[in-house]
C-alpha positions in Angstrom: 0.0 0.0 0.0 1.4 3.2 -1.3 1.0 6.4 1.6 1.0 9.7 0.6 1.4 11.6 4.1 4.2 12.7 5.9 3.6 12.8 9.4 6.2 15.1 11.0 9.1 12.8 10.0 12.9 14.7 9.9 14.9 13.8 6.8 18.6 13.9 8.2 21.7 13.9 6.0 23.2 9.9 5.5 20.5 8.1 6.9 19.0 6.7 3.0 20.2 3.0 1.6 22.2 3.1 -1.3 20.2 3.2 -4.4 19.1 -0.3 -5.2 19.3 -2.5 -8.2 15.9 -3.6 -9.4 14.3 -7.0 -9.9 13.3 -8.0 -13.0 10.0 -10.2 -12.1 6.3 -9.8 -13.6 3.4 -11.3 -13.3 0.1 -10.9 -10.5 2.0 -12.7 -8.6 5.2 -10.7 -8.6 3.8 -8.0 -5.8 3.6 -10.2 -3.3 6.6 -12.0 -2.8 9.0 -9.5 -2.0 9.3 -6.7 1.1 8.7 -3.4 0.6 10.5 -0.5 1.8 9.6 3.5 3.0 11.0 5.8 1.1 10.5 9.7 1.2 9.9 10.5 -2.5 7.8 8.1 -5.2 9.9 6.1 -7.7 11.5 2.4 -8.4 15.2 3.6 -7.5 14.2 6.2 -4.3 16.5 5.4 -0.8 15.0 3.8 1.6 14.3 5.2 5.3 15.8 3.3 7.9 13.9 1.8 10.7 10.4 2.2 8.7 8.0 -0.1 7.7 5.1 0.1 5.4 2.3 1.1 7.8 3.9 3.4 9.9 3.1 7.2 9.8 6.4 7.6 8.6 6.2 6.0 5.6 4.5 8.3 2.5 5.9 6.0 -0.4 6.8 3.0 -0.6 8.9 0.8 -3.4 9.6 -3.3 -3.4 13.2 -3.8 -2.1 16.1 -4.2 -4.8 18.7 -6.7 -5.3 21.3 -6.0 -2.9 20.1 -3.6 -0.5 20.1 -4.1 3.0 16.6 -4.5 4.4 15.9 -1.9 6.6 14.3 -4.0 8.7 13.7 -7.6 9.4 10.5 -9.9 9.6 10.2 -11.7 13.0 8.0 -14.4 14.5 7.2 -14.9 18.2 8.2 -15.2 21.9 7.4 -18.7 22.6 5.6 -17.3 26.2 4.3 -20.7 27.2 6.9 -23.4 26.0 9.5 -24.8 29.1 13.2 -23.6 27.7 12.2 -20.5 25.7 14.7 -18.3 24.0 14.8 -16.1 27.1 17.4 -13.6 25.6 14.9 -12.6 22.7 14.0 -8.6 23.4 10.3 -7.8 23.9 8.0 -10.3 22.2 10.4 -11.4 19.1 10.8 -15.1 18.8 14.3 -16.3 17.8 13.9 -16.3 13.6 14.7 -13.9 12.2 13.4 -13.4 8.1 14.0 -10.9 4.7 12.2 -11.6 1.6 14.7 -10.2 -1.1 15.7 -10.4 -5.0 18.4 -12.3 -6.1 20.4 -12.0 -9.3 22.5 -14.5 -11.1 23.0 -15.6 -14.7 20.6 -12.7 -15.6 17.5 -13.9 -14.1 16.2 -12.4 -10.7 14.0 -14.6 -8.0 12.5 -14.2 -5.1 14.4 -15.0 -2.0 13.7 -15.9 1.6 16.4 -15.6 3.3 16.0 -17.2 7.3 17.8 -17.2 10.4 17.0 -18.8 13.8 19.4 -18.5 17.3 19.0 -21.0 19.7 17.7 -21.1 23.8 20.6 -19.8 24.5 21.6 -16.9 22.0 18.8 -15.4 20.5 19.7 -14.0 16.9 19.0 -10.2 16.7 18.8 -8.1 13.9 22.1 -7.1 14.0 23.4 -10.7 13.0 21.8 -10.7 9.7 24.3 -12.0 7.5 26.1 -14.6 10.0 26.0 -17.5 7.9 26.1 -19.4 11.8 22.8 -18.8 11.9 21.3 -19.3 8.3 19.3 -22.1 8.5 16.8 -22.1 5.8 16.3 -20.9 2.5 13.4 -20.3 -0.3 14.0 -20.0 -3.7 10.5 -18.5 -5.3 9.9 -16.5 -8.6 7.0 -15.6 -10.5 6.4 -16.0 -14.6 5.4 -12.9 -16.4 3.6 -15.2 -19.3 1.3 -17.6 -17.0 1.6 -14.6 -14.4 2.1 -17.6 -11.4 4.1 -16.8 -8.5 5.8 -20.6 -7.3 8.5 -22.1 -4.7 11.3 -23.5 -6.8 12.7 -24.8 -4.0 13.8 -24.8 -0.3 15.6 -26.1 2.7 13.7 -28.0 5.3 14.2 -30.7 8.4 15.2 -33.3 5.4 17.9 -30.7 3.6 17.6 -28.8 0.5 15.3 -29.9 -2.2 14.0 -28.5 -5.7 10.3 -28.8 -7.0 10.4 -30.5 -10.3 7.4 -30.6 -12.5 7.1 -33.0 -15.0 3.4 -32.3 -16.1 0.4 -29.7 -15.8 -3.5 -29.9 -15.5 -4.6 -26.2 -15.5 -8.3 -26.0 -13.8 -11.2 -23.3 -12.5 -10.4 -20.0 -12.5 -6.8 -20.8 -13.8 -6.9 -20.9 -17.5 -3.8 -21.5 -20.1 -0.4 -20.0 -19.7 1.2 -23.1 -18.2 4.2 -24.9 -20.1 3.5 -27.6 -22.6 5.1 -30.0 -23.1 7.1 -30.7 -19.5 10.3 -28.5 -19.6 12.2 -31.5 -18.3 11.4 -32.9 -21.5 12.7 -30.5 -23.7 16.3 -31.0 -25.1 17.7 -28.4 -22.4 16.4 -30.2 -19.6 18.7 -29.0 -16.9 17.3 -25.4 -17.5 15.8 -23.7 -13.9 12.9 -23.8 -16.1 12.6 -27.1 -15.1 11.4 -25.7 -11.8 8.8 -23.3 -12.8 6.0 -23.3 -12.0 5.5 -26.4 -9.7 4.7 -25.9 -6.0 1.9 -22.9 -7.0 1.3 -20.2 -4.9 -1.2 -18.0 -6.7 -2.4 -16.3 -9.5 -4.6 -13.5 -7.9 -3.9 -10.1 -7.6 -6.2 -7.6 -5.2 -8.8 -6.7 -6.7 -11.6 -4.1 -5.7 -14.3 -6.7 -3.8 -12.5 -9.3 -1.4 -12.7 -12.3 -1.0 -11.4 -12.7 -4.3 -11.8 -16.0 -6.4 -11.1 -19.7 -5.1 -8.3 -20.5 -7.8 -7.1 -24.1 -8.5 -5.0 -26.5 -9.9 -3.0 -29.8 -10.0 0.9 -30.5 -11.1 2.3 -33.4 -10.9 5.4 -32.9 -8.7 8.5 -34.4 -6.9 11.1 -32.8 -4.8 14.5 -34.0 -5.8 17.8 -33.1 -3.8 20.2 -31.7 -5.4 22.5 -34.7 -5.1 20.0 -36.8 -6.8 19.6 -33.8 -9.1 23.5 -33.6 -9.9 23.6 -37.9 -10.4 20.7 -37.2 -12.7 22.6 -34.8 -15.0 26.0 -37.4 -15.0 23.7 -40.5 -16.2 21.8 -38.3 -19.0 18.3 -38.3 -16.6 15.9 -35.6 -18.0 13.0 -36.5 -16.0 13.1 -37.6 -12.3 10.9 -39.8 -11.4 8.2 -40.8 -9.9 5.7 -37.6 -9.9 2.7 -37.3 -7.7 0.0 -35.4 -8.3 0.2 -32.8 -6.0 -3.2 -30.2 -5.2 -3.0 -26.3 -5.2 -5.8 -23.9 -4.0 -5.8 -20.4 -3.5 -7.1 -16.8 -2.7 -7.1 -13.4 -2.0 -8.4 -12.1 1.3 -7.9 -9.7 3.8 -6.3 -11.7 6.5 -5.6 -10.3 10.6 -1.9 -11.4 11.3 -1.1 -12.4 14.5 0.6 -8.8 14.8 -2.5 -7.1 14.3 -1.9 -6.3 10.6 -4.7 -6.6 8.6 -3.8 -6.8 5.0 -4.7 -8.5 1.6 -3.3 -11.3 1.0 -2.9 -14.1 -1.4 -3.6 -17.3 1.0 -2.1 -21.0 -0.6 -2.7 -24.3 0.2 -0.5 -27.0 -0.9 -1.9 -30.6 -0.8 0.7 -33.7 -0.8 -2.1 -35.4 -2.9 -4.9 -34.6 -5.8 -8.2 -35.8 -7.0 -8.0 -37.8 -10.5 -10.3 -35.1 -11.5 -7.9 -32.7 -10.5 -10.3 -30.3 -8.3 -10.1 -31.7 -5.1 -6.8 -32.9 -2.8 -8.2 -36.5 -2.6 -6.2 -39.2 -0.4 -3.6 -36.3 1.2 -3.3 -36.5 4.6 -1.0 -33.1 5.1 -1.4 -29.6 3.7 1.1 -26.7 4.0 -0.7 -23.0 3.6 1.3 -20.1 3.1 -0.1 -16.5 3.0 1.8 -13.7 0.9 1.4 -9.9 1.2 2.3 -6.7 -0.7 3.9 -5.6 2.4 6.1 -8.1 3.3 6.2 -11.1 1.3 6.0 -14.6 2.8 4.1 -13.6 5.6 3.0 -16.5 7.5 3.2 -20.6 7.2 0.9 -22.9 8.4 1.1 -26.9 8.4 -2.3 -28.9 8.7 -3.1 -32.7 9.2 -5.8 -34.4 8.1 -7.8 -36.5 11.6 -7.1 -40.0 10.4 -2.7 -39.4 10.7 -0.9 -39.8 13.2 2.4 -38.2 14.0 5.3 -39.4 16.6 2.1 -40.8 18.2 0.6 -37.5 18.5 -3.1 -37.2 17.3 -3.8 -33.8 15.1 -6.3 -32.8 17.3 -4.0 -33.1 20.4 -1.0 -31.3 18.2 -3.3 -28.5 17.6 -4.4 -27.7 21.0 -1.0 -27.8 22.4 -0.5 -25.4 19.2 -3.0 -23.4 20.2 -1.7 -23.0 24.4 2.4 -22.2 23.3 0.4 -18.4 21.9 3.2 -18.0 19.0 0.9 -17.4 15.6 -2.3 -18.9 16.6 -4.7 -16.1 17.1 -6.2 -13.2 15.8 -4.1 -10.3 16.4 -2.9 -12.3 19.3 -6.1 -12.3 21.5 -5.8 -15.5 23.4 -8.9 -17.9 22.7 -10.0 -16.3 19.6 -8.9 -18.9 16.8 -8.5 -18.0 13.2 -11.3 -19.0 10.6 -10.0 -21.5 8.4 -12.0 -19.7 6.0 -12.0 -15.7 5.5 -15.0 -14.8 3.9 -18.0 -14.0 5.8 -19.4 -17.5 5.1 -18.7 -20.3 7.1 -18.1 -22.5 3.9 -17.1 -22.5 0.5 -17.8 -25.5 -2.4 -15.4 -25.4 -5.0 -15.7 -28.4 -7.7 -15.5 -31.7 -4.9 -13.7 -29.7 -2.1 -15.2 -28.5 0.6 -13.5 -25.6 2.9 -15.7 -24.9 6.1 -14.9 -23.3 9.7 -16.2 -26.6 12.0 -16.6 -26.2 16.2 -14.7 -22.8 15.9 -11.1 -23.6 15.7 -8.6 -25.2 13.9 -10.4 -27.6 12.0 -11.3 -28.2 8.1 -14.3 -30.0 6.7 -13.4 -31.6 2.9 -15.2 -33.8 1.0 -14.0 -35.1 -2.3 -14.8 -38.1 -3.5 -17.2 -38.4 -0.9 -14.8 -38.7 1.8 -15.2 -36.4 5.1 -12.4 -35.6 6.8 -11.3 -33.2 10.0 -8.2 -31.0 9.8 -6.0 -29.3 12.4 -3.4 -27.0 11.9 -0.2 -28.5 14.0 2.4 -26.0 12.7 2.5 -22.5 12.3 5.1 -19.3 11.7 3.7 -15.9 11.9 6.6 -13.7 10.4 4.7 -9.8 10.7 6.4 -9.6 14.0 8.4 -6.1 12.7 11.8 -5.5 14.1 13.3 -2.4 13.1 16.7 -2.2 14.4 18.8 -3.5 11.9 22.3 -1.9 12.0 22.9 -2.1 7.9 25.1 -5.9 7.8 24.6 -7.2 4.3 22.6 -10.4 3.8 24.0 -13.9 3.6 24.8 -15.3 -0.1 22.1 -17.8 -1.4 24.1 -21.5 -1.0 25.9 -22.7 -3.9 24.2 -25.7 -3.7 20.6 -23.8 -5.0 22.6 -22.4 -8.1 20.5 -24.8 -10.7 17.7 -22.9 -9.6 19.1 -19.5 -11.6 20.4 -22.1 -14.8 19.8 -19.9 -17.9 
């Protein structure tokens, strides 16, 4: 959101960014994936103002972040208030991650970056560390396509190590309608081409528009994630496709969502299911489902992970993961009012039919009525990460380098 007021703010000599390098991304989905910065004057190249964030009085413009600048601030999550053993050295509320949603440049082509740190019980990471590789322990490669104007995850680093998301094949359904490669990239004659990764693990196709909710968007790829060893032994023994895919379910809008910060902001809202319907409008046999929600603001904004009633985890039951979720206070209300749970779904309505899928608000809390197929199943969110916790003191350290090990991702 773009202010034009100036609330008393004092422009002092030294205190703007360098001037940034711009990213070179399009699409609807382009807007949302990055941060934005203040800046005192309109314009893709203005300095940013240090230790402002869109939303603050002292913020009349504002511009998306360019490749190489030093965020003026960082995204944080939560204190964990009510888990034994808690990062006790974290200032104020902040929980130990610390999080920048950036640009990244190499070989010519720019994508969207997520770029995130954590400290431990012991040393909480600040601001101020940004850029210790020590702490960097996760990374998101993302990027959007100006053609089928998708924004997707290309890939990331997670509890099992880094992995890509290869596609090998797209069904295009609902509101989503042509733009999506054909035939697989993978089986072209350049198949080690980042293309490759496009367009896989989906995350919207919706930009704001005028009435929200906006529409329920759909549709399935067939997917696999593939570490970059495998990756590498696939290029050696003349491998174009990886295999085997699954057909993996992607569902999306665009709401106005209340972070747990109290931010209340459009955003596009994605869920990613581990399974699909053969009709390709439903998520069929999955038992897990990973939502992320993505604002003009900020980026990735929040993450949440959801299991379906019938798994169980570590001998853990859903129901029994989501109410101890729901006691540890990190991400799992509105605007952080204990008790109050958010709606699974945003719009007014307590449900919403799209094709064989059913999305409903159940009992209140944490729970998801679906019904492809015919099936009926309960869902509880078990996992979440609220990243709109702002922290403002960054003292201007660079950002770490994206791992060498994600460089196939930026393969001309």
């Amino acid at each position: 959101m773009t202010h034009r007021f100036l609330f008393g703010f004092m422009l002092l000599p030294g205190v703007f960014a360098a001037l940034p390098a711009q990213a070179q991304l399009g699409g609807p989905m382009s807007g949302y994936m990055l941060m934005k910065v203040c800046t005192a004057t309109p314009g893709p190249a203005a300095p940013s103002l240090p230790g402002v964030v869109p939303g603050d009085a002292g913020c009349p413009y504002t511009r998306q972040i360019g490749v190489g600048e030093t965020p003026p601030y960082t995204l944080r999550d939560f204190a964990p208030n009510y888990i034994a053993n808690a990062a006790t050295s974290c200032p104020s509320n902040f929980g130990p991650l610390l999080r920048a949603n950036v640009p990244v440049t190499q070989n010519g082509l720019t994508r969207t970056v997520t770029l995130s740190q954590t400290g431990t019980n012991a040393a909480c990471s600040m601001a101020q560390t940004v850029g210790a590789s020590e702490f960097l322990q996760d990374v998101s490669v993302q990027s959007t396509d100006p053609v089928s104007g998708y924004g997707f995850i290309m890939g990331s680093s997670g509890p099992d190590g880094i992995s890509f998301n290869d596609a090998y094949n797209y069904f295009a359904n609902g509101a989503t309608t042509g733009g999506l490669p054909n035939p697989p990239v993978c089986k072209t004659a350049d198949p080690y081409s980042s293309a490759r990764f496009a367009n896989s693990w989906l995350v919207g196709l919706s930009p704001v528009s005028a009435a929200l909710p906006g529409p329920i968007q759909f549709a399935t790829v067939n997917l696999q994630v593939v570490t970059p060893t495998q990756f590498a032994a696939d290029q050696t023994n003349g491998v174009t496709c990886s295999t085997p895919y699954v057909g993996s379910f992607h569902i999306w809008r665009t709401d106005w969502y209340m972070f747990f910060s109290g931010y209340q902001l459009p955003a596009v809202i994605a869920a990613h299911y581990t399974q699909a319907n053969a009709d390709n409008a439903g998520p069929g046999g999955a038992q897990e489902m990973e939502r992320t929600y993505w604002t003009q603001q900020f980026g990735l904004s929040r993450w949440e992970k959801w299991t379906r009633d019938d798994l169980v985890l570590n001998g853990v039951a859903p129901n029994m993961a989501a109410q101890q979720l729901l006691s540890h206070a990190v991400c799992a209300q509105v605007g952080g009012v204990a008790g109050t749970p958010y709606p699974i779904v945003t719009n007014p309505a307590d449900s919403t039919t799209v094709g064989s899928m059913v999305l409903s608000k159940v009992n209140g809390a944490y729970q998801k009525v679906k019904g492809p197929d015919g099936a009926t199943h309960s869902w509880y969110m078990t996992l979440c990460a609220d990243y709109t916790n702002i922290d403002r003191s960054v003292t201007g350290q660079a950002l770490p380098a994206v791992p060498s090990l994600y460089s196939p991702l930026w393969a001309p």
